[in-house]
C-alpha positions in Angstrom: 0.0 0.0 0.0 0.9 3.6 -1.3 1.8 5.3 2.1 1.0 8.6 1.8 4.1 10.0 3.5 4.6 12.2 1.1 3.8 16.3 2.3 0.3 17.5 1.7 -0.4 20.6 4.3 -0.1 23.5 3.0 2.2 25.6 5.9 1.8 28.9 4.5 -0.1 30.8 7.0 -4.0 31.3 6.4 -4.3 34.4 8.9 -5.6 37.7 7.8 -5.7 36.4 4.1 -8.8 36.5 2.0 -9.9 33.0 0.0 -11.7 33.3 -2.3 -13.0 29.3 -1.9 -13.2 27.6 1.6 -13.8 24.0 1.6 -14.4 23.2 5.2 -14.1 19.0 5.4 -10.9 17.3 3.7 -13.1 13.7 3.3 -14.3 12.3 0.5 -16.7 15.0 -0.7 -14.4 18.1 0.3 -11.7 16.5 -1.7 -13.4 15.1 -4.7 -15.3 18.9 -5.1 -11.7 20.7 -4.9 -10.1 18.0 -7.5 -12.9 18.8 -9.7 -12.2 22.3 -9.4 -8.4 22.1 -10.2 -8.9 20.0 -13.1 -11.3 22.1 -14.5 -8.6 25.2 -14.4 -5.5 24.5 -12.5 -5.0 28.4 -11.7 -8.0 27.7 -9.5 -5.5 26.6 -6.6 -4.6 29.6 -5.5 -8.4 30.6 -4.7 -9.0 27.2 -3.0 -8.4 26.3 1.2 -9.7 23.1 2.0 -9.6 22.9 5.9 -9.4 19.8 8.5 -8.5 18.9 11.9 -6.1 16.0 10.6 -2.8 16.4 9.1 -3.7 15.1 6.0 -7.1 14.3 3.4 -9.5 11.3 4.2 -7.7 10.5 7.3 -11.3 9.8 9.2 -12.3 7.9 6.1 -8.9 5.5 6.1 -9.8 5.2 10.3 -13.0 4.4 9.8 -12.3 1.5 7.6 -9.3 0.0 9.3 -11.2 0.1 12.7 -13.9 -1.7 11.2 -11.7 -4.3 9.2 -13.2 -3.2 6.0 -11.3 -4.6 2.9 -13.9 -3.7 0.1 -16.4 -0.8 -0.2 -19.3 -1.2 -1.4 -19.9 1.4 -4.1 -18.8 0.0 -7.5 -15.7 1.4 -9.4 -17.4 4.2 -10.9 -17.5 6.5 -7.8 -14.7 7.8 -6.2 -12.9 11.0 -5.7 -11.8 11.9 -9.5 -14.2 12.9 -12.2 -13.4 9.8 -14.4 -15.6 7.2 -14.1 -14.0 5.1 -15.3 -10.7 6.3 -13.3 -10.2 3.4 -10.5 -10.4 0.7 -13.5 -7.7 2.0 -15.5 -5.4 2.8 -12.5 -5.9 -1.2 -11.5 -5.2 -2.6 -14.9 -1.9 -0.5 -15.1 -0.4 -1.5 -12.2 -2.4 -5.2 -12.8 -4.3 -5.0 -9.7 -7.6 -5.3 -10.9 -7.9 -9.0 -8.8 -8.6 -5.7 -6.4 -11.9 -5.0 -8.5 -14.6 -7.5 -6.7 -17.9 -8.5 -8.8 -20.3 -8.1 -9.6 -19.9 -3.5 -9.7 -16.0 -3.9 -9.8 -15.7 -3.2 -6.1 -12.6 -2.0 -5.0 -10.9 -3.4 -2.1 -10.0 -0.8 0.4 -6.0 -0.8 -0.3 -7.2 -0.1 -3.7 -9.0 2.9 -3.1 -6.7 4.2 -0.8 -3.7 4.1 -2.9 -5.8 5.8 -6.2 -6.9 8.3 -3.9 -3.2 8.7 -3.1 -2.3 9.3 -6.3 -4.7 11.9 -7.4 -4.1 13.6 -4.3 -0.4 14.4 -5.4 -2.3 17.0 -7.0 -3.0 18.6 -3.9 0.9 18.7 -2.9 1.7 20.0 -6.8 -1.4 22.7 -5.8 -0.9 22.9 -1.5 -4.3 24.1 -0.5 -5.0 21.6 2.4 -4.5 23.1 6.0 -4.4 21.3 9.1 -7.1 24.0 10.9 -10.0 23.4 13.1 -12.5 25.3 12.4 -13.9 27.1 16.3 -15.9 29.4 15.2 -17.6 30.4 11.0 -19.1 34.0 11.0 -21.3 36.1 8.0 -21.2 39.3 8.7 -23.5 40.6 5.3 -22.4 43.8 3.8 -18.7 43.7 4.9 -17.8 43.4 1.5 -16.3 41.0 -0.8 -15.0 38.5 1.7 -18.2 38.3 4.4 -17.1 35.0 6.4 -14.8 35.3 8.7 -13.5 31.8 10.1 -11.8 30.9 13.6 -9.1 28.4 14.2 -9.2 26.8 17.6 -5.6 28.9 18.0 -7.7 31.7 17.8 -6.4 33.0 14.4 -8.6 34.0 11.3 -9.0 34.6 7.6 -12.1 35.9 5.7 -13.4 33.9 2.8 -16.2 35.0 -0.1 -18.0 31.8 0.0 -17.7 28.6 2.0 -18.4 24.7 1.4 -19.7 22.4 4.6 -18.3 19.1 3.5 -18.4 17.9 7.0 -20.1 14.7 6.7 -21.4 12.7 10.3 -18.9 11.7 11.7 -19.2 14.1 15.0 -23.2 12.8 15.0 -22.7 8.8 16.7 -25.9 7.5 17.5 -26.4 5.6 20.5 -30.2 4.7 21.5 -31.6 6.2 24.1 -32.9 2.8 25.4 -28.6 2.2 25.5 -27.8 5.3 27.6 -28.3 4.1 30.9 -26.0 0.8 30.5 -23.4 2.7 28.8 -23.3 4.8 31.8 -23.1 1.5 34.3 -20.4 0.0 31.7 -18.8 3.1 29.7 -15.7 0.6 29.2 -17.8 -2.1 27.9 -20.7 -0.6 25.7 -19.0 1.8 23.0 -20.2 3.0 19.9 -18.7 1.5 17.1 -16.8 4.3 15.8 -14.8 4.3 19.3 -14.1 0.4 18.3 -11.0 -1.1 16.6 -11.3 -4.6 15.9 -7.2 -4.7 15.8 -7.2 -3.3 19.2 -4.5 -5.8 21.3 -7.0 -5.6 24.4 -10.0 -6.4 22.7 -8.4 -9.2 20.8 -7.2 -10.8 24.0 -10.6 -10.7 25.9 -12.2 -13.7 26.8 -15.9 -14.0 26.0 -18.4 -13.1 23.6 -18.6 -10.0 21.3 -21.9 -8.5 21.1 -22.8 -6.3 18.4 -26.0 -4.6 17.7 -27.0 -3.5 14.2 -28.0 -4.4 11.1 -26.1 -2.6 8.9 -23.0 -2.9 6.8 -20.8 -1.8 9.9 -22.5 -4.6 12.4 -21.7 -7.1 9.5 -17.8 -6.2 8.4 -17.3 -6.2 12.5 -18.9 -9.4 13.1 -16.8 -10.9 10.4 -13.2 -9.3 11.0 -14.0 -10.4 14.4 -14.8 -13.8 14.0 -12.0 -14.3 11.5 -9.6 -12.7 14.3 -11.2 -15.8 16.4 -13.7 -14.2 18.3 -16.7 -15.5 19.3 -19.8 -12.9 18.3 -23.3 -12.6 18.5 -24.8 -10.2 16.1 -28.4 -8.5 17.3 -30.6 -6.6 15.1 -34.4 -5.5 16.0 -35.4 -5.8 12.3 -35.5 -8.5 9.9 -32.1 -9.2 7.8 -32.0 -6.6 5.1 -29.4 -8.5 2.5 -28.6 -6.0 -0.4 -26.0 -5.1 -2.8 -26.1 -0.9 -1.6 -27.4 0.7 0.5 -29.7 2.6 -1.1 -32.0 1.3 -4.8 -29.5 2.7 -7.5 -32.4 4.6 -8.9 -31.1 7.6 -7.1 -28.4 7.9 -8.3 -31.0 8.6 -11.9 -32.9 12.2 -13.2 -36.2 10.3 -12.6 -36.1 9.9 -9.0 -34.3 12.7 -8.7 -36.7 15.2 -10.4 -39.3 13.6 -8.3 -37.7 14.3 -5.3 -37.1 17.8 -5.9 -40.5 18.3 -7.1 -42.0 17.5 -3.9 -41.9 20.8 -1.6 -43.0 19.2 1.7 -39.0 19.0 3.4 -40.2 16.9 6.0 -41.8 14.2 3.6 -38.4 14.3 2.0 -36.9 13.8 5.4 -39.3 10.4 5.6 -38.7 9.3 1.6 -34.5 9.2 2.8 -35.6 6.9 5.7 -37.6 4.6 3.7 -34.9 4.3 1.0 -32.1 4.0 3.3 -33.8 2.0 6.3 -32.2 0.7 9.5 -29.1 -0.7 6.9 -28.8 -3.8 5.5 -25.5 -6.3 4.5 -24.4 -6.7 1.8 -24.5 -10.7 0.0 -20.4 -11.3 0.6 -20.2 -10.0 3.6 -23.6 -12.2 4.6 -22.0 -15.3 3.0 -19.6 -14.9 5.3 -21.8 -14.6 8.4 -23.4 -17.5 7.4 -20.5 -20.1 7.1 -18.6 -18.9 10.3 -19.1 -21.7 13.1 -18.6 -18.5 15.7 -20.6 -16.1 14.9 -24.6 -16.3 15.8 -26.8 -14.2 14.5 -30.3 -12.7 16.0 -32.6 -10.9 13.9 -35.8 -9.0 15.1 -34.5 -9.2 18.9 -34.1 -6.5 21.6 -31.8 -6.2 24.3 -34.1 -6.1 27.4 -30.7 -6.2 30.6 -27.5 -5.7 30.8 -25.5 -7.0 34.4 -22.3 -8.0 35.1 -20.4 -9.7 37.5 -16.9 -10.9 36.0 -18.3 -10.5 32.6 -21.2 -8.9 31.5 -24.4 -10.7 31.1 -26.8 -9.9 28.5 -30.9 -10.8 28.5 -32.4 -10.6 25.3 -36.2 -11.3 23.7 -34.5 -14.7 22.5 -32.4 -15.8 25.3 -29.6 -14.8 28.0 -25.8 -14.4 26.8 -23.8 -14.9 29.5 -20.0 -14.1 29.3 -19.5 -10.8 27.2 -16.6 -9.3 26.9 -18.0 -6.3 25.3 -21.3 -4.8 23.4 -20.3 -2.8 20.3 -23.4 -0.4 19.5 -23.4 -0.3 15.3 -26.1 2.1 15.3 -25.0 4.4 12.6 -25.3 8.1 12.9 -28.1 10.8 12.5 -26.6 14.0 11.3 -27.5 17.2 13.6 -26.3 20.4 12.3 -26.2 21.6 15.6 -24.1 19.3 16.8 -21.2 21.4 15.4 -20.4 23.9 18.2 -18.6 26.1 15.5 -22.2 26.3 13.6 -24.2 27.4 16.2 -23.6 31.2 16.1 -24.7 31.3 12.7 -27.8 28.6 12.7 -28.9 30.6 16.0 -28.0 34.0 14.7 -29.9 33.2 11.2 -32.7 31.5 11.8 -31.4 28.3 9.5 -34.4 26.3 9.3 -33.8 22.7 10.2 -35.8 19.3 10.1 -34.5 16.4 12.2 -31.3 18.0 12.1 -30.8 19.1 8.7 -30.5 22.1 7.0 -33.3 23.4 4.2 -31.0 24.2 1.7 -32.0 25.5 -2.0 -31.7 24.0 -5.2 -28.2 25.1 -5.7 -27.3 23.7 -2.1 -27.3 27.3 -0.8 -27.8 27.9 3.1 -30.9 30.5 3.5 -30.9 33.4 4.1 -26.8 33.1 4.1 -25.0 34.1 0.7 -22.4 31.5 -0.8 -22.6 29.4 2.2 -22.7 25.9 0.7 -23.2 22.1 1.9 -22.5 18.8 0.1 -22.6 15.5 1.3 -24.9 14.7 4.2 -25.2 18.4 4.7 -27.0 18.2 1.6 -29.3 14.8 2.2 -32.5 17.3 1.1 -31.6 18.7 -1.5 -29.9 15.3 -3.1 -31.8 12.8 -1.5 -30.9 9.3 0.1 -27.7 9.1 -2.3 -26.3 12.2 -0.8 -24.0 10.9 1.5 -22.1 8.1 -0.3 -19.2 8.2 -2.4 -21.9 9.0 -5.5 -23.4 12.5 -4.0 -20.2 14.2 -4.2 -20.4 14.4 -7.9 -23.9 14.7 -7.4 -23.4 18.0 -5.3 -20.9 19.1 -7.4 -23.1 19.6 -10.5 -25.4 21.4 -8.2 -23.3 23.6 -6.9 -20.4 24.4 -10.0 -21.8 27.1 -11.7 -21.7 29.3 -8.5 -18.6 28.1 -7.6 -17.1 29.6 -10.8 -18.2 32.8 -10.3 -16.2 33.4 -7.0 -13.0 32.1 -9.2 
């Protein structure tokens, strides 16, 4: 694996400069948006700042995988952070890798991915315009002229920017049940959240008893099998039937027709419910089930609720199906429900501007504009309103990226 030693901050201070561009989020969508930019005009660079709180781009994505044991995605070849399609493919069959491209959508394995996004991002080092910088505080002061956001480092030092992309995706937004809370309190060593979790972790992997993971999504699944093949014993609980499907969301949303019906309809919170029913509680996909299936140490319970937790030496665990004595540890893969005001450098301006919110989300316009704020933007799952249930995969940052060019270009 490519890795990725080579220099990509930019160190030139940002303080008291004005950027044209801010991209605040160096993941998938803040990346792939400022790649498409450069290749459209490579003089763009020096109107572009992408900021984030690690040293270098998709570092929470490469976490999050390798925590979970991941070693394929699950969108097919064709999306990924470069705006050719067909990019990944070609990149595999030059450096004959493409045993890396799983069927049956050319899947790549995680190394893969990581090591083409490597390699495009050397365009970032040839064009530095990725700062290590958390973000405290992002102000609009209208009418201050050209450059009316002012943003905050946690250092306490600032720049002004003419027009600003949240590509902040949910990371921040862990869901834990409330029907959880109270155990996790009792046993805050014991029941994490899933994105606390490394299944590589020496401690974990020495534990003696069972692994209990609840979810039925792709992240309960890829845990319950790096575990098991690490040798762990592991019961899998989900309060639904098995959902076994090859995305996580119908394709057909990725299409104009379900697209332009989901624009058409004005009611915000009705599009809030059509992004739940297309997305569900998650589901596995059919490798990863196979999987499941075959391993002699990994039980799985579907449509069952966790009713106690005690503990003695080990926790002990009473469910709607039976008691599971002996756990080590319960892993709560619960996913995450974005909250805009979860992000304490936000909440000036949502309080101070009245951004109208539902469930969380922010009502933005057709060109995924913040209202009333000017040239404040959001892709990704900022943007899950506007773009609908595709909007936070790998897909709905080329998706945002049409929606949201044209204005872009005029602040270049």
């Amino acid at each position: 694996m490519n890795d990725g030693n080579h220099e990509k901050v930019n160190r030139t201070p940002l303080a008291h400069r004005n950027i044209p561009i801010t991209i605040i989020g160096g993941g998938i969508h803040g990346i792939s948006i400022a790649l498409q930019l450069l290749r459209e005009n490579p003089t763009f660079a020096k109107h572009i700042a992408i900021l984030d709180r690690y040293p270098q781009p998709l570092t929470a994505w490469r976490q999050k995988t390798e925590r979970q044991g991941m070693t394929f995605l699950r969108s097919p070849a064709v999306h990924h952070t470069t705006p050719d399609p067909l990019g990944i493919v070609d990149y595999a069959e030059r450096l004959n890798r493409t045993d890396e491209l799983a069927p049956p959508y050319s899947q790549p394995s995680t190394s893969l991915f990581w090591d083409y996004c490597n390699d495009a991002l050397a365009e970032l080092t040839e064009h530095p315009i990725y700062y290590q910088f958390e973000v405290s505080k992002l102000r609009w002061d209208k009418g201050t002229g050209r450059y009316p956001f002012r943003i905050i480092s946690a250092n306490n030092e600032g720049f002004r920017s003419r027009c600003v992309i949240l590509a902040i995706g949910a990371d921040d937004c862990a869901y834990i049940p409330p029907e959880y809370t109270k155990w996790q309190h009792q046993f805050p060593d014991r029941i994490i959240h899933a994105s606390e979790f490394s299944v590589d972790c020496k401690e974990v992997l020495e534990e003696k008893g069972k692994i209990v993971i609840v979810g039925g999504g792709l992240t309960a699944g890829t845990l319950a099998k790096s575990l098991s093949e690490r040798g762990q014993d592991v019961v899998l609980i989900m309060r639904s039937k098995m959902k076994i499907e090859q995305f996580d969301f119908p394709p057909i949303w990725l299409g104009p027709k379900a697209l332009t019906e989901f624009s058409n309809e004005t009611d915000f919170q009705r599009r809030y419910q059509i992004i739940q029913d297309n997305r569900g509680e998650g589901s596995i996909t059919p490798e990863v089930m196979s999987v499941l299936e075959k391993s002699p140490n990994v039980e799985i319970c579907p449509e069952t609720y966790i009713c106690n937790v005690t503990a003695a030496q080990h926790i002990q665990v009473k469910t709607t199906r039976s008691i599971i004595p002996n756990v080590s540890r319960i892993i709560l893969a619960t996913g995450y429900r974005f909250d805009l005001r979860r992000y304490g450098f936000l909440n000036e301006l949502v309080a101070q501007h009245t951004i109208p919110l539902i469930c969380g989300l922010p009502q933005l316009d057709s060109d995924l504009q913040f209202h009333p704020i000017e040239n404040l933007f959001g892709t990704g799952t900022v943007a899950q309103l506007q773009i609908g249930p595709a909007s936070g995969n790998i897909a709905g940052a080329n998706l945002s990226y049409q929606r949201i060019r044209e204005k872009l270009l005029t602040h270049l």
